[in-house]
C-alpha positions as CSV (number, residue, x, y, z in Angstrom):
1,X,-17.6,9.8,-3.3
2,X,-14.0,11.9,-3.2
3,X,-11.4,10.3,-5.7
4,X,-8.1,10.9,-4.6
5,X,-6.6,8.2,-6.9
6,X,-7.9,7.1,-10.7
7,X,-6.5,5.1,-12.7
8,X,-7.9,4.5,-16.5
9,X,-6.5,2.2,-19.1
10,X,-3.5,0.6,-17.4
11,X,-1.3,-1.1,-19.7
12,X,2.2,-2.4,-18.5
13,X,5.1,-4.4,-19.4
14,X,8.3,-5.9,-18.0
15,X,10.8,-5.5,-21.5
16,X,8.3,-7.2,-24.2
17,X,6.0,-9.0,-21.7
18,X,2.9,-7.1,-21.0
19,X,1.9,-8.0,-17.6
20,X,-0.8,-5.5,-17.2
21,X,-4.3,-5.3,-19.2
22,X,-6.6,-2.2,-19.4
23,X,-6.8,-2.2,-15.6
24,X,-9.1,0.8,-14.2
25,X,-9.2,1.3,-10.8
26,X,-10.5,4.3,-8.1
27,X,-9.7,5.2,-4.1
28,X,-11.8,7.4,-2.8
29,X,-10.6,9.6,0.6
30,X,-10.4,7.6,3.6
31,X,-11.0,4.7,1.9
32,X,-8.8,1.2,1.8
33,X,-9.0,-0.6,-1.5
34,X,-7.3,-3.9,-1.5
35,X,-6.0,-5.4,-4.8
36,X,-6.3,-9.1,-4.3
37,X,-4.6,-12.6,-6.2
38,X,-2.5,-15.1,-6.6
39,X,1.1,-14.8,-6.9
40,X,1.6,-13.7,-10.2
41,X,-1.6,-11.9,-10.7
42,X,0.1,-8.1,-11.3
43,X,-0.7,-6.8,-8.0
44,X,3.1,-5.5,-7.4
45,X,3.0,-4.3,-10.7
46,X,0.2,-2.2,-10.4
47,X,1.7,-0.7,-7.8
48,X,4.8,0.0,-9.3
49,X,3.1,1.6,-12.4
50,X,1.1,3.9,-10.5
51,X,4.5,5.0,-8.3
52,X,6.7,5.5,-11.3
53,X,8.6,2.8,-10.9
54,X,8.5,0.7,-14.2
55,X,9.9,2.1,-17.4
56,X,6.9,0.9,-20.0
57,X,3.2,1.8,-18.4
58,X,0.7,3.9,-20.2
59,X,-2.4,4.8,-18.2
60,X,-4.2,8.0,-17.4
61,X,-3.2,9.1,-13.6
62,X,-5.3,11.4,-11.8
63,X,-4.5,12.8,-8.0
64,X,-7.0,14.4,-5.8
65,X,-9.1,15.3,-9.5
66,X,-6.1,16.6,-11.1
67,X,-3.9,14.8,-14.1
68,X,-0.7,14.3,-13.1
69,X,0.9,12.3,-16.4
70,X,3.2,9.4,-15.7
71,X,5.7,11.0,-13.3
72,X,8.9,9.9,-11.5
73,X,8.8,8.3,-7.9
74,X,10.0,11.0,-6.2
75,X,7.8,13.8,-8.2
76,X,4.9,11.3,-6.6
77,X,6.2,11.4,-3.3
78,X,6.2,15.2,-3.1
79,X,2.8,15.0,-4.5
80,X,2.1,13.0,-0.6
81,X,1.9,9.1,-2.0
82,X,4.0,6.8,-0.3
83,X,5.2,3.5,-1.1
84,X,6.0,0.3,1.3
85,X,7.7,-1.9,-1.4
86,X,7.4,-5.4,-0.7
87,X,11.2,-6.1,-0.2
88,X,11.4,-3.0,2.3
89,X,14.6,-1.6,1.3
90,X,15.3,-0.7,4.7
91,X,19.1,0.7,4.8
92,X,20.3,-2.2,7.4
93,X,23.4,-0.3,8.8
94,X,21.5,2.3,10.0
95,X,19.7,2.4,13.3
96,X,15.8,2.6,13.8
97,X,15.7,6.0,14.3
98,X,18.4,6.7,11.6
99,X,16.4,5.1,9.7
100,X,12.9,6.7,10.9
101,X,15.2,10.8,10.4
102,X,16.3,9.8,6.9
103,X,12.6,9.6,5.7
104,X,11.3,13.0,7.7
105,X,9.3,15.0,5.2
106,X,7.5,18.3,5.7
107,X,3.8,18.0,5.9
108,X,1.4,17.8,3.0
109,X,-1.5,19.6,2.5
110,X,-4.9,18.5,1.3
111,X,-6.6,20.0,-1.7
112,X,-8.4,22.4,0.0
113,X,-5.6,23.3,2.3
114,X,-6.1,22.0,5.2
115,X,-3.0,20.5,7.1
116,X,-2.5,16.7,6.1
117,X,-1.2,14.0,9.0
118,X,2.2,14.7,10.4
119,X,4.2,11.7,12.0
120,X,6.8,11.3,14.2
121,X,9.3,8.9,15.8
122,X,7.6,8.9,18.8
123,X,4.0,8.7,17.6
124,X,5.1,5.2,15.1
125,X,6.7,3.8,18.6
126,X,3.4,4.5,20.0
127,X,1.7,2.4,17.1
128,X,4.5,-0.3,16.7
129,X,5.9,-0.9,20.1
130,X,8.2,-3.2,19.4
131,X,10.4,-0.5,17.5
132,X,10.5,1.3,20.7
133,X,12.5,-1.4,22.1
134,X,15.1,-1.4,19.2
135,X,15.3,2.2,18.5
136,X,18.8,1.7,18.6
137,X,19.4,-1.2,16.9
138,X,20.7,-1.5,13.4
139,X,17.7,-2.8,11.5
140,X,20.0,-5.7,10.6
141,X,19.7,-6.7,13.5
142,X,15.6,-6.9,13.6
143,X,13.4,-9.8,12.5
144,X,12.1,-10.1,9.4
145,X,8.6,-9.0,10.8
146,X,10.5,-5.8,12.5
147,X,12.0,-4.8,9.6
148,X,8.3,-4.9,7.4
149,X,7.0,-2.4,10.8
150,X,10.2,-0.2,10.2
151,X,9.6,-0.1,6.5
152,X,5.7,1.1,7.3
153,X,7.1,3.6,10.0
154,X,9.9,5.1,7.7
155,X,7.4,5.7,4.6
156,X,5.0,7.3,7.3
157,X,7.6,9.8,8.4
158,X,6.7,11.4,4.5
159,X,3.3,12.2,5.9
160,X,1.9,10.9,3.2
161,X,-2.2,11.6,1.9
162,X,-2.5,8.5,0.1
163,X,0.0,5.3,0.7
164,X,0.7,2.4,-1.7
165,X,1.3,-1.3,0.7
166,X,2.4,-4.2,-0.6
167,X,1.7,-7.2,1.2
168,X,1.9,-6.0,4.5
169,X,1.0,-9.3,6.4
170,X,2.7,-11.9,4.5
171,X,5.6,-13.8,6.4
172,X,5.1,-12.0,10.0
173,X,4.2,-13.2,13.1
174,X,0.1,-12.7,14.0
175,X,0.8,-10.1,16.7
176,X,3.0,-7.9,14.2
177,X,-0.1,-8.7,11.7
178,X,-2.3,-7.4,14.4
179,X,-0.4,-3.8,14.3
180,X,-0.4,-3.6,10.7
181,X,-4.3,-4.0,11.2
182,X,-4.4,-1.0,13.5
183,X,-1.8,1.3,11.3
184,X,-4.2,0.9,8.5
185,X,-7.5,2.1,10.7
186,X,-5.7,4.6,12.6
187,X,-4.1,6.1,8.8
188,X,-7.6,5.9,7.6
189,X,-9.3,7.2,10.3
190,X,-7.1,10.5,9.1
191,X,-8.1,11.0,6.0
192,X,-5.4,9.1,4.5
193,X,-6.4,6.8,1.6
194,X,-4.4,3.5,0.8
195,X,-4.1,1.4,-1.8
196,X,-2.9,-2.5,-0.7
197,X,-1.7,-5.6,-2.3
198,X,-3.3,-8.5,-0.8
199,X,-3.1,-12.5,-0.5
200,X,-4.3,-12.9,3.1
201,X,-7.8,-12.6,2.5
202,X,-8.4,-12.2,6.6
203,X,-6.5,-9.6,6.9
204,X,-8.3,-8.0,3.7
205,X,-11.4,-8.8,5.2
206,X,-10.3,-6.8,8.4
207,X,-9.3,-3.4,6.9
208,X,-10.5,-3.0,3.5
209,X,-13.7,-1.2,2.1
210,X,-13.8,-2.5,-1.5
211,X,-11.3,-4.8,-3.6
212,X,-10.2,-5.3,-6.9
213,X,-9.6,-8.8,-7.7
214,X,-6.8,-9.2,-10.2
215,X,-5.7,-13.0,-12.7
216,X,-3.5,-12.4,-15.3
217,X,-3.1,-9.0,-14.8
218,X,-7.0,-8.5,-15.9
219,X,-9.6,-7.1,-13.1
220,X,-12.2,-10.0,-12.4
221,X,-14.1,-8.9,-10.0
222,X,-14.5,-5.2,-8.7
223,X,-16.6,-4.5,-5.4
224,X,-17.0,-4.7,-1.6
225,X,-14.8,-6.6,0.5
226,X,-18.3,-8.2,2.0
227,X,-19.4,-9.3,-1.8
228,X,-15.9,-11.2,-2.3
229,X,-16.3,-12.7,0.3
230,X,-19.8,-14.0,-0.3
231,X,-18.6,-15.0,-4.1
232,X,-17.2,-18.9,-3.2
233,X,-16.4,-19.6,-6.5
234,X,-14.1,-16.6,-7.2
235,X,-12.2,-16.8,-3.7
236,X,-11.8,-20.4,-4.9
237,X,-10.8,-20.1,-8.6
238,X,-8.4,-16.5,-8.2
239,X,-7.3,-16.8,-4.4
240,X,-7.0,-21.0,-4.5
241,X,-9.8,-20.6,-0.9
242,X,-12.5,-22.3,-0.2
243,X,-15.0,-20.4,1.9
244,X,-16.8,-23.4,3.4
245,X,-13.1,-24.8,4.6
């Protein structure tokens, strides 16, 4: 295995509330890890900890082998991890492609220094056609389910070596689900490794190697998607499924 991203010892908290619990967690190169729940569970959280984005976190961080400390969003950014925050934070005046330039980044490298993936517009209108169609459209003016493709496009156009997606399927319409399906093989059939929050556990299913199953902000269940997936009583008591439905 290739660890690109390690986490040890998680702890986290929103003011006095700790919301995280001595979470450890690995993604290995070219691998999609999928960190699974109920609403409520910490999966956003996680995320947020590991991009910077929460004030009280305390963890050991490791990139691509190296420590990198508890560092800023934007220091993690130029370090090639992205981030497609649940709320997309699109900027809704802006065109599609306005939107797509804003976000261009030069190219990362790998460790060894080979040339990472490099994106652009015309390559994500390839992948999601539909914002092809509304280049030229204020994102405003886009469905919901647009504007979750735009906010996947504009974090790609950072080139980024390892990418942090929350929920990516909820609320959009199955064919939009269906190109989020084929972003994540086609990112990790580059290379790229990615990190996702997860409550659809088909869509899981469908692109992910291993998950971590999170209640109460505690790991329960660490492993392949495939063993999850055979384990009827967890999908029942953490995700509220039943297999045999």
């Amino acid at each position: 295995m290739n660890p690109v991203l390690t986490v040890q010892g998680l702890n986290a908290w929103y003011g006095m509330a700790q919301v995280l619990f001595e979470v450890d967690l690995t993604v290995n190169r070219g691998e999609v890890v999928a960190l699974m729940g109920r609403n409520g569970a910490g999966k956003s959280t996680l995320l947020k900890a590991v991009m910077g984005l929460l004030e009280r976190r305390q963890m050991q961080l490791d990139l691509f082998g190296q420590p990198v400390g508890l560092l800023p969003p934007y220091r993690m950014a130029r370090l090639g991890v992205g981030y497609v925050l649940q709320d997309r934070r699109i900027f809704t005046d802006l065109t599609v492609m306005e939107n797509l330039l804003v976000a261009q980044r030069p190219m990362h490298h790998w460790p060894d220094g080979a040339p990472g993936p490099v994106w652009a517009p015309e390559r994500l209108f390839d992948l999601f056609p539909n914002l092809a169609q509304r280049r030229d459209h204020r994102a405003s003016q886009m469905s919901g389910g647009e504007q979750q493709m735009l906010s996947v496009a504009r974090t790609l156009m950072g080139n980024p070596l390892v990418l942090l997606l929350d929920e990516p399927s909820e609320g959009v319409a199955p064919v939009i689900v269906d190109q989020m399906q084929a972003m994540v093989m086609t990112l990790k059939a580059q290379g790229v490794s990615l990190l996702l929050s997860e409550q659809n556990l088909g869509f899981a299913q469908a692109v992910s190697d291993r998950t971590y199953l999170l209640e109460q902000g505690s790991v329960r269940f660490e492993g392949a998607m495939s063993e999850l997936s055979a384990q009827t009583e967890l999908c029942q008591r953490y995700l509220g499924i039943s297999m045999a439905a």
